[in-house]
C-alpha positions as CSV (number, residue, x, y, z in Angstrom):
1,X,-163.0,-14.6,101.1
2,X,-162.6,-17.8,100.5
3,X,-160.6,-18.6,103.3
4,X,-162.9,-16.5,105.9
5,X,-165.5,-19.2,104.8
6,X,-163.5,-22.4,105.0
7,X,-162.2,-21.2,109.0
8,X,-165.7,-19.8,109.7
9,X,-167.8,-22.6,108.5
10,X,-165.7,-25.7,108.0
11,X,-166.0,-26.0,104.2
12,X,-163.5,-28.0,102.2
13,X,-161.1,-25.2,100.3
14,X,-163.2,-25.8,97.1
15,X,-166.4,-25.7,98.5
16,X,-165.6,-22.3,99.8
17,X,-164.4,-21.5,96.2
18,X,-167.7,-22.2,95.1
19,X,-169.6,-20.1,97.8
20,X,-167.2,-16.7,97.3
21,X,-167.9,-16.6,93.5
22,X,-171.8,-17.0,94.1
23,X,-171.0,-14.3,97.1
24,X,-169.3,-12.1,94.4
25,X,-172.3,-12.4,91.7
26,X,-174.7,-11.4,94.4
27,X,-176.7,-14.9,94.0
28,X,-179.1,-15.3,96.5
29,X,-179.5,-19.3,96.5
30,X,-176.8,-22.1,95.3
31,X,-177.4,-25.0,93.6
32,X,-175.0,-28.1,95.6
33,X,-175.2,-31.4,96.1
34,X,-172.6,-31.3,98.6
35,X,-173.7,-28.6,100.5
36,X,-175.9,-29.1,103.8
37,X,-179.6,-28.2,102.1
38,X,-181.4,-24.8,104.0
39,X,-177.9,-23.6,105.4
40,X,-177.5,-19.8,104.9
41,X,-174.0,-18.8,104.5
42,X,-173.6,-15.4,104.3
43,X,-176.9,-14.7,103.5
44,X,-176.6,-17.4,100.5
45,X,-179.5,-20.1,101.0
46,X,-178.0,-24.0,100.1
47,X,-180.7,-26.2,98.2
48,X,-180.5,-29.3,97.2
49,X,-182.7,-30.4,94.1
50,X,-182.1,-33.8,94.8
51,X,-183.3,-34.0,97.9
């Protein structure tokens, strides 16, 4: 899965890493700094709390 989302959406290998496993516990929003803020990937909703 990981690699789907690093081809499908340009994410670094890690990043994608991070993404799958919140995929896989059925999260519905991710916590990342590095992440764009408001993109859905998969249905997963980026935030920044920094921002």
């Amino acid at each position: 899965m990981a690699i789907t989302l690093t081809d499908g959406y340009g994410l670094s290998y890690y990043d994608s890493l991070i993404v799958a496993a919140a995929l896989e516990a059925d999260c519905d929003t991710l916590l990342a700094e590095d992440l764009r803020t408001g993109q859905r990937l998969e249905g997963l909703l980026v935030a920044n709390r920094f921002v």
